[in-house]
PyMOL CGO cylinders between C-alpha atoms (Angstrom):
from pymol import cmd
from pymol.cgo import CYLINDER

trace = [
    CYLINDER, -82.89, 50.40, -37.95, -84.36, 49.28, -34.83, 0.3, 1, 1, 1, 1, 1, 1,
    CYLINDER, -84.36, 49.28, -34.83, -85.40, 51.39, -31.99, 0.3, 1, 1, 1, 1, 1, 1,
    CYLINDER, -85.40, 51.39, -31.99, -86.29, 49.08, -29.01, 0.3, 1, 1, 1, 1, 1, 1,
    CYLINDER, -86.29, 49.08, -29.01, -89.23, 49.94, -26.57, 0.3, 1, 1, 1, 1, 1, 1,
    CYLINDER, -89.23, 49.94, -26.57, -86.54, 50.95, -23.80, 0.3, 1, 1, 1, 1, 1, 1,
    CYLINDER, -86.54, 50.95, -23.80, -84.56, 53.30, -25.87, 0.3, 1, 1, 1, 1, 1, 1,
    CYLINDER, -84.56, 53.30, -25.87, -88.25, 54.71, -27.03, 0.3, 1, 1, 1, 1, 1, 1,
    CYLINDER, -88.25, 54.71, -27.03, -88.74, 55.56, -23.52, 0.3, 1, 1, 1, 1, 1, 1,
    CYLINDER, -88.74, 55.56, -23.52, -85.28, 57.40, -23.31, 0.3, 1, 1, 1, 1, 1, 1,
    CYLINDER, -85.28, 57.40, -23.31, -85.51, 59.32, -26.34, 0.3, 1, 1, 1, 1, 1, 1,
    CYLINDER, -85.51, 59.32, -26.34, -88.94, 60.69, -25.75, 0.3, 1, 1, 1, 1, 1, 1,
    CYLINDER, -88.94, 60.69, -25.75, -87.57, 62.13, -22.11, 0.3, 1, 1, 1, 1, 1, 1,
    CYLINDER, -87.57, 62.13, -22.11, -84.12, 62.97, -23.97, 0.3, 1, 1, 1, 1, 1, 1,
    CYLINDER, -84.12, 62.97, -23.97, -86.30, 65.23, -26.21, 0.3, 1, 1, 1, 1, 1, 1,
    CYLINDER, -86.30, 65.23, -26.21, -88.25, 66.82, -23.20, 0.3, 1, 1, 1, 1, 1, 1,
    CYLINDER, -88.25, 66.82, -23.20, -84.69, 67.97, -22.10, 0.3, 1, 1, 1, 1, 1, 1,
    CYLINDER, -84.69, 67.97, -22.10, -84.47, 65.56, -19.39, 0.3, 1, 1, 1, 1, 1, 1,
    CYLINDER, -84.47, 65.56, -19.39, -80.76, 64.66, -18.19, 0.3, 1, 1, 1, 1, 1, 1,
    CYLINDER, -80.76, 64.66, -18.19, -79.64, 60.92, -18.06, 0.3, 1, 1, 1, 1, 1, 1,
    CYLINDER, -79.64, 60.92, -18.06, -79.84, 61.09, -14.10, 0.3, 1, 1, 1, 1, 1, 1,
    CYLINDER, -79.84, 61.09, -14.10, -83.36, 62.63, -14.31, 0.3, 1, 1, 1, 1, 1, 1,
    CYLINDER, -83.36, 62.63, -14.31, -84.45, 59.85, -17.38, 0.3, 1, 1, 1, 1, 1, 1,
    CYLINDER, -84.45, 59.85, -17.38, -83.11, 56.95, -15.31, 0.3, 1, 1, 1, 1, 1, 1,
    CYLINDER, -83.11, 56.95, -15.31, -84.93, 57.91, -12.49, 0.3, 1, 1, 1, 1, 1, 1,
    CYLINDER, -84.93, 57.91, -12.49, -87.97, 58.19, -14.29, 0.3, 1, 1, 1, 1, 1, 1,
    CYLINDER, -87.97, 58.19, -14.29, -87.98, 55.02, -15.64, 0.3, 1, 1, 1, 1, 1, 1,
    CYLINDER, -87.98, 55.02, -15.64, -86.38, 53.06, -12.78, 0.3, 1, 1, 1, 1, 1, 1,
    CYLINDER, -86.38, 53.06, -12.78, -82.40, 52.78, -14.34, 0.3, 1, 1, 1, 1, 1, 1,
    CYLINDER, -82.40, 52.78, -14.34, -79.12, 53.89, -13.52, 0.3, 1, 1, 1, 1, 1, 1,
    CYLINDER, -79.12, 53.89, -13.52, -77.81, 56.64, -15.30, 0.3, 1, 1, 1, 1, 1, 1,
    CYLINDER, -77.81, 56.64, -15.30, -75.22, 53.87, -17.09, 0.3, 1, 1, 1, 1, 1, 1,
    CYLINDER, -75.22, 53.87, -17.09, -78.15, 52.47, -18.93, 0.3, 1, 1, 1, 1, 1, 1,
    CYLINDER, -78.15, 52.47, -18.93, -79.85, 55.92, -19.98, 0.3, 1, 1, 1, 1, 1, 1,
    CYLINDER, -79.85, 55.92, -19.98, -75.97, 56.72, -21.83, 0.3, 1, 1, 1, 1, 1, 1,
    CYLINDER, -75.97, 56.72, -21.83, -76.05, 53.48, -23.24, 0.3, 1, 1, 1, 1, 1, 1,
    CYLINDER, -76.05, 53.48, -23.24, -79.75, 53.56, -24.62, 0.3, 1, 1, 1, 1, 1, 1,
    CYLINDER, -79.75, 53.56, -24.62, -78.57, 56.90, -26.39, 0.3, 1, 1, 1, 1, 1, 1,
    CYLINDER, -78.57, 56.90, -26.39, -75.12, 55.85, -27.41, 0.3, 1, 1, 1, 1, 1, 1,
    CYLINDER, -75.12, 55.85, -27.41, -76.88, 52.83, -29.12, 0.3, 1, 1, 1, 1, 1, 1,
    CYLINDER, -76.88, 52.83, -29.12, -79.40, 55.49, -31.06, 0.3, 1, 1, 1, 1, 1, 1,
    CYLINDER, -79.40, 55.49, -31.06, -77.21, 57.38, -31.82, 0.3, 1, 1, 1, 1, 1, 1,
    CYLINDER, -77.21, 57.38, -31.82, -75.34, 54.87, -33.44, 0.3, 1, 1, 1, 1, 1, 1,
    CYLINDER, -75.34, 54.87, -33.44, -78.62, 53.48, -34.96, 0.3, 1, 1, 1, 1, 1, 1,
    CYLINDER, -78.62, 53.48, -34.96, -79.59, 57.19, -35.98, 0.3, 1, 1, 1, 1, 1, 1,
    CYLINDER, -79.59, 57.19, -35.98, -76.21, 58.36, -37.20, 0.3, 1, 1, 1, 1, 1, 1,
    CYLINDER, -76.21, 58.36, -37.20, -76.58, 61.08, -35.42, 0.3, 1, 1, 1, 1, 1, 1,
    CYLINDER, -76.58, 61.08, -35.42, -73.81, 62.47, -33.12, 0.3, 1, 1, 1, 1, 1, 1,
    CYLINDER, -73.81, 62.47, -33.12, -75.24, 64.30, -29.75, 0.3, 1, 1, 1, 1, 1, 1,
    CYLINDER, -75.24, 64.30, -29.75, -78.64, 64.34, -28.10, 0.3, 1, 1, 1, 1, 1, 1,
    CYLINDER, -78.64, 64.34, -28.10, -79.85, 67.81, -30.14, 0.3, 1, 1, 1, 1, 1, 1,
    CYLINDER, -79.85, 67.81, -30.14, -79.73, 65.39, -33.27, 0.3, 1, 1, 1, 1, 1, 1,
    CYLINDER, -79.73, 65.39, -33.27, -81.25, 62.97, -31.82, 0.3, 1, 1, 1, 1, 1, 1,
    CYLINDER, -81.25, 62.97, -31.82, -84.12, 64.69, -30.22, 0.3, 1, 1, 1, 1, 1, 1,
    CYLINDER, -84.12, 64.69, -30.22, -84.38, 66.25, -33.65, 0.3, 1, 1, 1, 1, 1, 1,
    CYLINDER, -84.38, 66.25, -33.65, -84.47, 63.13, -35.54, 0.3, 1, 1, 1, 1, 1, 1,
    CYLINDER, -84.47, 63.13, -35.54, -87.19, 61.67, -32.87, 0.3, 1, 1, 1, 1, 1, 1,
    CYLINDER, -87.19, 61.67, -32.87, -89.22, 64.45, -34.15, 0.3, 1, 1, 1, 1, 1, 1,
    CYLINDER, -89.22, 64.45, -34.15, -88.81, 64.34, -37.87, 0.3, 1, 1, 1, 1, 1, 1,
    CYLINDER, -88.81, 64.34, -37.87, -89.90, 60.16, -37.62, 0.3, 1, 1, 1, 1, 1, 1,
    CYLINDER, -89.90, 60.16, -37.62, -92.88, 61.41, -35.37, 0.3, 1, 1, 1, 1, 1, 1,
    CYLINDER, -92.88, 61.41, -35.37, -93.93, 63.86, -37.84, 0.3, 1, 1, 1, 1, 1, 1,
    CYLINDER, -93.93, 63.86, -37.84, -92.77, 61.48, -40.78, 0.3, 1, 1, 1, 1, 1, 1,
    CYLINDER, -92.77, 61.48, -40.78, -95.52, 58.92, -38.98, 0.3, 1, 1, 1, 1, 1, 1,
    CYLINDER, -95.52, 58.92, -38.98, -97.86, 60.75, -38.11, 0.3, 1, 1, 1, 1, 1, 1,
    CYLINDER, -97.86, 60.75, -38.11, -98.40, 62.13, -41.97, 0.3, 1, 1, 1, 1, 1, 1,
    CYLINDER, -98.40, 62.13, -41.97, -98.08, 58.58, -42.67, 0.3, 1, 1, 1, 1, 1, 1,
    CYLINDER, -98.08, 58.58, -42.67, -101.23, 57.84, -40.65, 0.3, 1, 1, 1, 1, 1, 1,
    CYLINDER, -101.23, 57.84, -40.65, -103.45, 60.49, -42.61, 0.3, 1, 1, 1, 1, 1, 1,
    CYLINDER, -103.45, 60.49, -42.61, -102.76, 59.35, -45.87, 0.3, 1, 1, 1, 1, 1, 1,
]
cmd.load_cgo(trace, "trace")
């Protein structure tokens, strides 16, 4: 599973509770492209609305992060 740069961008603002409006304003996209960055994780993730996925973001940041210190 692949997360591209773009849908790295999305998920981090998903998980700050940003709406897709409010995402693809911050990055410069239409809302369109926000739901499809996050329909494509969530496919990637297997996970099935953006609580799971915001949760998941967090368990591979920890999951890296612990990664790091070893």
């Amino acid at each position: 599973m692949e997360i591209t740069n773009r849908e790295s961008d999305v998920i981090e603002l998903l998980a700050q509770g940003l709406t897709n409006k409010q995402i693809g304003k911050e990055l410069g996209i239409s809302n369109h492209t926000v739901r499809d960055h996050i329909s494509s994780m969530l496919k990637k993730t297997k996970t099935t609305n953006r609580v799971e996925l915001a949760v998941f973001r967090g368990k591979m940041r920890k999951t890296l992060l612990c990664s790091q210190l070893d």
